[in-house]
C-alpha positions as CSV (number, residue, x, y, z in Angstrom):
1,X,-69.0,-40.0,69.0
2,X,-67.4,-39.5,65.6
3,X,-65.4,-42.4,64.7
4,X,-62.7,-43.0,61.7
5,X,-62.1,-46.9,60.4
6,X,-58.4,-47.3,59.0
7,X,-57.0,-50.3,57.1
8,X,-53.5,-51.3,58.4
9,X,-51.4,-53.8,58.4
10,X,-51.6,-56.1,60.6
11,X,-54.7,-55.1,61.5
12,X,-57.3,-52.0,61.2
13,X,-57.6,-49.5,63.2
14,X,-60.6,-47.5,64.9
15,X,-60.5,-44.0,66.3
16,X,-62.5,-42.0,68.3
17,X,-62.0,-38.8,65.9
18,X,-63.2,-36.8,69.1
19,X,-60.1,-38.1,71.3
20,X,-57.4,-38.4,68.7
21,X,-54.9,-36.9,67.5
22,X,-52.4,-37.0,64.4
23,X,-49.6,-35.7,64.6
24,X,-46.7,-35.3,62.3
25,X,-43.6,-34.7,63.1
26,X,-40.5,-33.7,60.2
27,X,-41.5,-34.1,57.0
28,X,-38.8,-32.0,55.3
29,X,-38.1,-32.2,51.6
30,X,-34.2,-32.3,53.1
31,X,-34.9,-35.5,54.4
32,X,-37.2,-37.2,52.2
33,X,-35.6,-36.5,48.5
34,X,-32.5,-37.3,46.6
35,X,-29.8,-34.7,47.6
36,X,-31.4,-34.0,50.5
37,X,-29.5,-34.3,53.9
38,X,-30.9,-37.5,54.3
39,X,-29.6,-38.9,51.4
40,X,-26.0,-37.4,52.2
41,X,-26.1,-39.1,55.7
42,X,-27.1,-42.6,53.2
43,X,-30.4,-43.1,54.2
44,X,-32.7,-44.7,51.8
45,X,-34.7,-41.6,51.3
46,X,-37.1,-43.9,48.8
47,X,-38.4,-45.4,52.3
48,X,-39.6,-42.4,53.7
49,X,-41.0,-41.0,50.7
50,X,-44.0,-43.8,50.5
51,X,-45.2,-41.9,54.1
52,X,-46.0,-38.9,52.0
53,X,-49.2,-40.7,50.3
54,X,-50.4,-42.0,53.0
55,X,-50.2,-38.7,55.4
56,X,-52.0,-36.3,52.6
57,X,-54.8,-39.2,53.2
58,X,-55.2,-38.9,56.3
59,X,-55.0,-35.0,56.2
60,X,-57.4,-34.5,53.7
61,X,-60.1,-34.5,56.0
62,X,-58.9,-32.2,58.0
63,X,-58.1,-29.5,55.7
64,X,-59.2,-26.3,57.0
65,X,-59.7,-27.1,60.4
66,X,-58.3,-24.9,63.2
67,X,-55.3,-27.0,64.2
68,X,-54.9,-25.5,67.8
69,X,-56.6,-23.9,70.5
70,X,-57.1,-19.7,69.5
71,X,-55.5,-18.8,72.6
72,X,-52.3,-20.9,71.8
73,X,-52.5,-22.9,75.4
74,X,-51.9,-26.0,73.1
75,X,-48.9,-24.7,72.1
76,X,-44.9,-25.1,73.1
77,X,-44.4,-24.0,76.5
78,X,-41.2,-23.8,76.2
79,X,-41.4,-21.3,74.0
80,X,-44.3,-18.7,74.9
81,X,-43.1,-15.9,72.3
82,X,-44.6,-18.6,69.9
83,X,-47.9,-18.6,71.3
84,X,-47.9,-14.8,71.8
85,X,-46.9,-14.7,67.6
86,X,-50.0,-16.6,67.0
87,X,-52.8,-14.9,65.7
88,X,-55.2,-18.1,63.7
């Protein structure tokens, strides 16, 4: 078993890197920077922006790794013309 140790607040955390996944959901310019839509709607887009370090962190590790499954079962079902366009 390949395990991962994270420091968090309150506590730490320990993974099993073998069961988990990460997953990141919307982390569009729009919404994270000065002029952005979320700034427009007056969000404190200075808040979301200290997620950026933290998620390149984790990701680092992972960089190059096949991200889903080749045959694109992992992927939407709601919208199979996605996995058909996949070709990793």
């Amino acid at each position: 078993m390949r395990t991962a140790h994270i420091e968090a607040q309150p506590f730490g955390v320990d993974l099993d890197l073998d069961r988990t996944a990460l997953v990141v959901i919307d982390m569009q310019k729009d919404f994270l920077y000065p002029g952005g839509y979320g700034d427009f709607l007056g969000n404190d887009v200075t808040l979301l922006q200290r997620a950026i370090g933290p998620i390149q962190a984790l990701l680092a590790p992972l960089a190059g790794r096949q991200p889903h499954r080749r045959s694109g079962a992992d992927g939407a079902h709601s919208h199979p013309w996605r996995r058909r366009a996949c070709h990793y």
